[in-house]
C-alpha positions as CSV (number, residue, x, y, z in Angstrom):
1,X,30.1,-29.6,7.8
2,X,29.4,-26.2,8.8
3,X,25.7,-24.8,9.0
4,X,25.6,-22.1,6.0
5,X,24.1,-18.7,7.8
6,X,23.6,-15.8,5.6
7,X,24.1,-12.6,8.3
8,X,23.1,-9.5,6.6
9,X,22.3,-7.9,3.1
10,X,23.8,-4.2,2.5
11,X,22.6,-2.8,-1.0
12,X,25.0,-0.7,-2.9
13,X,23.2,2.6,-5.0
14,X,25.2,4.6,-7.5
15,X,25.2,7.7,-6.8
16,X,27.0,10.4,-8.8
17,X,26.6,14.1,-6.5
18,X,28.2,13.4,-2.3
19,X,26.7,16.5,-1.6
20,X,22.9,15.9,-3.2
21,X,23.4,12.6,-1.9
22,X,23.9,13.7,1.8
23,X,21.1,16.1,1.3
24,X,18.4,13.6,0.3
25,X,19.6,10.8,2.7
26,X,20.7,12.7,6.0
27,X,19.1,15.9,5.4
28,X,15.8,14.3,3.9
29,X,15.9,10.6,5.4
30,X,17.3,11.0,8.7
31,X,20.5,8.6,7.8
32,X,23.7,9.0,9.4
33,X,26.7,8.7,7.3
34,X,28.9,6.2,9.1
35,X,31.9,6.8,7.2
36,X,33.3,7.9,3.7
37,X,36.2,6.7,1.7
38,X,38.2,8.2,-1.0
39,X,41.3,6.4,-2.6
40,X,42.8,10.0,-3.3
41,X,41.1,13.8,-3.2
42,X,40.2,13.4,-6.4
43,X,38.7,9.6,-6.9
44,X,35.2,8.6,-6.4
45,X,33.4,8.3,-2.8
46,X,32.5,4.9,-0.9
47,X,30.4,5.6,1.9
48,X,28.0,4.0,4.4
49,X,24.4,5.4,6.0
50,X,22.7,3.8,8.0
51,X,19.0,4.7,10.0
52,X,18.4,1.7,12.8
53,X,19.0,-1.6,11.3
54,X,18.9,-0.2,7.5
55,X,22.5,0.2,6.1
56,X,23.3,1.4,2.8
57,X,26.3,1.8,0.5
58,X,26.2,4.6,-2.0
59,X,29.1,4.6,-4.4
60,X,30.3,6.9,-6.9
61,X,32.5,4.1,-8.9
62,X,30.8,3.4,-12.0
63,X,31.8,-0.3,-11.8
64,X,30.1,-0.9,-8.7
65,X,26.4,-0.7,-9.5
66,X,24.0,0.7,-11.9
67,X,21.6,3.9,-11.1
68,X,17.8,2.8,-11.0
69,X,18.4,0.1,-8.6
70,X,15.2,-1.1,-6.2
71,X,15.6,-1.6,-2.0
72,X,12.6,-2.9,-0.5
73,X,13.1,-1.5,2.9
74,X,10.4,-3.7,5.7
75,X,9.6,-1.7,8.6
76,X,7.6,-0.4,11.9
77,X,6.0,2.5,12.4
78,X,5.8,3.6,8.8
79,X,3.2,6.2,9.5
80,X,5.7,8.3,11.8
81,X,8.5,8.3,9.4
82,X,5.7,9.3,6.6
83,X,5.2,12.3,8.6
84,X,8.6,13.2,9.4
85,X,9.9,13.3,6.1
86,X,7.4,15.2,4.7
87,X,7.2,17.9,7.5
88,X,10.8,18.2,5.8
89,X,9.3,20.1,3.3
90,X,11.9,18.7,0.7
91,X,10.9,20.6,-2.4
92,X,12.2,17.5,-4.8
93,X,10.0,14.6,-3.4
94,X,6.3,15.0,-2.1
95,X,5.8,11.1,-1.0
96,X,2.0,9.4,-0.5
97,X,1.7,6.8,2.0
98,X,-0.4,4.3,0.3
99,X,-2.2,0.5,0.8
100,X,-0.4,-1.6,-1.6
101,X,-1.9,-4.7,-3.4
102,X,-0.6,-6.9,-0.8
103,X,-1.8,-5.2,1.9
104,X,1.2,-3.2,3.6
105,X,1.2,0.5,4.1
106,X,3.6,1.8,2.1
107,X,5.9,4.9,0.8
108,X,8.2,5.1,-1.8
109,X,11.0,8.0,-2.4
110,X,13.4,8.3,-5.5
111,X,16.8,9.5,-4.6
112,X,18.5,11.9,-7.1
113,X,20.4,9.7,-9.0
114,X,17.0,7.2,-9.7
115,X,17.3,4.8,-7.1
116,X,14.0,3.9,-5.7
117,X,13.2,2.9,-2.1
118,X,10.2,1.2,-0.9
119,X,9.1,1.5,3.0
120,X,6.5,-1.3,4.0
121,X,5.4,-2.0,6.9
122,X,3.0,-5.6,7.2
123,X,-0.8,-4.6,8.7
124,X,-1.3,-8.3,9.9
């Protein structure tokens, strides 16, 4: 019997805006959009961003996922990225870096559609 190896998790987010979408994860998060789909000029986009290791899906299919999701993103050098995205100046989301309860620094941003992202990086 095979050995059962789980290789990687990709979270999809609804979004419902391309452009405010690309805005808030290239513009704001550094992502790179990796590539877009469309079935037609007129149906809903599929694409995937990615920043290092962290890939994301964002759809805007209404079957696929619900807005308001939750990715709790693990990371180095948390304190860096804190600073680069808020030297963005991006006038929709002022972000704190904080200690949380279980001890990692972290940052949290909520995308325009009301997905949230945690950034946590482990103090051990």
């Amino acid at each position: 019997m095979s050995e059962i190896i789980f290789q990687k998790t990709i979270p999809i987010l609804r979004i419902f805006d391309a452009d405010k979408a690309k805005e808030f994860y290239a513009g704001f998060l550094g992502f790179k959009v990796d590539w877009e789909h469309r079935f037609d000029e007129n149906a809903p986009l599929y694409m995937q961003i990615s920043r290092g290791k962290l890939v994301l899906h964002l759809s805007e299919h209404h079957g696929d996922c619900c807005p308001g999701a939750r990715v709790f993103v693990t990371m180095d050098g948390i304190e860096a990225f804190h600073q680069e995205i808020t030297a963005k100046g991006y006038k929709y989301m002022r972000p704190g870096l904080e200690r949380a309860f279980y001890g990692a620094k972290c940052t949290e941003v909520i995308d325009p559609f009301g997905n949230r992202l945690t950034f946590n990086e482990n103090l051990e």
